[in-house]
C-alpha positions as CSV (number, residue, x, y, z in Angstrom):
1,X,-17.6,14.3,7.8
2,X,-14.4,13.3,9.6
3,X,-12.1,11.0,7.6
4,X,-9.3,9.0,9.5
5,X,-8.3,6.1,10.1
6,X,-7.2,5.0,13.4
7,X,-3.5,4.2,14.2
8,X,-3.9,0.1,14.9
9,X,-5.3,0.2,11.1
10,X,-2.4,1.6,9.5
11,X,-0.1,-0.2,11.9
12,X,-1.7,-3.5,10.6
13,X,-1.8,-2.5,7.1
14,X,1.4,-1.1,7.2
15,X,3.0,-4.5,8.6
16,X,1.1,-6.7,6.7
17,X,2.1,-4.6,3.3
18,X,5.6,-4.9,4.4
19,X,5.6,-8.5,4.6
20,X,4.0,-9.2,1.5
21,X,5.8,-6.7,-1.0
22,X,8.8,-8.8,-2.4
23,X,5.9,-11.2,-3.7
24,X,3.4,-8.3,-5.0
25,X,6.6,-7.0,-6.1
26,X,8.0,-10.4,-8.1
27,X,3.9,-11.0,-9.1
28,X,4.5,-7.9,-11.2
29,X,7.7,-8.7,-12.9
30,X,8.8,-5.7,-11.0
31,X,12.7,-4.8,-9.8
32,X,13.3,-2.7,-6.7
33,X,14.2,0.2,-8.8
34,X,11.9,-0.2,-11.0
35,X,8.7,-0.7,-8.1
36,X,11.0,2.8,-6.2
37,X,10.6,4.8,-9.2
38,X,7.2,4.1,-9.8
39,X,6.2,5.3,-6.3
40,X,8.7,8.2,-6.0
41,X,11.1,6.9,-3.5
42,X,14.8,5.4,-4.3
43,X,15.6,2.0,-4.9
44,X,18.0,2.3,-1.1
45,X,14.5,3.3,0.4
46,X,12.4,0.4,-0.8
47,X,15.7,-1.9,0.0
48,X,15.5,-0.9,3.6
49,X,11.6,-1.1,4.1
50,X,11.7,-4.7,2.2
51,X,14.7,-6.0,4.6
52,X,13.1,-4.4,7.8
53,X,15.5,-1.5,8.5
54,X,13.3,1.2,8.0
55,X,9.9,1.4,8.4
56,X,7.1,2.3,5.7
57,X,5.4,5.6,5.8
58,X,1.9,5.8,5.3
59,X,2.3,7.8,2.0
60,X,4.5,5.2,0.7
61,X,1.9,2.1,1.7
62,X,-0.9,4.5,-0.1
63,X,1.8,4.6,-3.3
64,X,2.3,0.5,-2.8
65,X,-1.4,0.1,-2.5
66,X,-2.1,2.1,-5.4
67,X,-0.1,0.7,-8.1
68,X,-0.9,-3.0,-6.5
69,X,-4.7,-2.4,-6.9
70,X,-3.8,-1.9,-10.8
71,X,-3.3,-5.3,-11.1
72,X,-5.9,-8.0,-11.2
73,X,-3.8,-10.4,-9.4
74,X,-1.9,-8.5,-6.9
75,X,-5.1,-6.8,-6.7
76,X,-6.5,-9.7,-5.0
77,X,-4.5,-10.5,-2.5
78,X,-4.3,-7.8,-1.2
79,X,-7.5,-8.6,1.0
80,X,-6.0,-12.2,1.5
81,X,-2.4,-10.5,2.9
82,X,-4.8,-8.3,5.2
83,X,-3.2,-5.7,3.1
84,X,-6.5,-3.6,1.7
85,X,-8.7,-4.4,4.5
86,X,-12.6,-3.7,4.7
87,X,-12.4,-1.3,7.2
88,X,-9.7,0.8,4.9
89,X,-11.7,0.4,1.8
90,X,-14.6,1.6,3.7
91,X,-12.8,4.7,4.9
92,X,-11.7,5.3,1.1
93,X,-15.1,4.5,-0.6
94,X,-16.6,7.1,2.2
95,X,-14.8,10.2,0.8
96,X,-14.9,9.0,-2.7
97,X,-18.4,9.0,-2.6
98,X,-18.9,12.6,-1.3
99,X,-19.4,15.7,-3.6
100,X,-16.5,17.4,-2.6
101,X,-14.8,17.9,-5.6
102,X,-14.0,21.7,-6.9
């Protein structure tokens, strides 16, 4: 089975993470540096993406999505933010649910 997502989706996704991260961010009591180390990138990095000079990659909105989906309140906005949409937790629950682990 083919898993991937098209490019609108992560365009949305992408946008919509970016405009909402300084308040996931705050919700968690988080600093830049301390929300960069968490995902692997540097605090200049995650400056730039929150103040619109550089774009977010895909990995890095994964990482974002990750460690906001850890927290019962970030957790739920996502879906409200049009962050964690159905469509991409379908995609996710699809290969999560296959036997394809070695």
């Amino acid at each position: 089975m083919s898993f991937k997502l098209d490019e609108k989706t992560k365009e949305m996704s992408i946008e919509n993470m970016t405009k909402n991260m300084v308040a996931l961010r705050t919700m968690l009591h988080l600093s830049q540096a301390e929300l960069a180390d968490l995902i692997g990138v540097g605090r200049q990095t995650l400056v730039a993406i929150e103040t619109r000079k550089r774009k977010m990659t895909w990995n890095t909105f994964l990482s974002l999505l990750f460690v906001f989906t850890q927290n019962k309140e970030t957790n739920s906005l996502l879906g409200v933010f049009g962050i964690y949409t159905a469509e991409l937790k379908y995609k996710y629950s699809d290969i999560t649910s296959q036997d394809t682990c070695v």
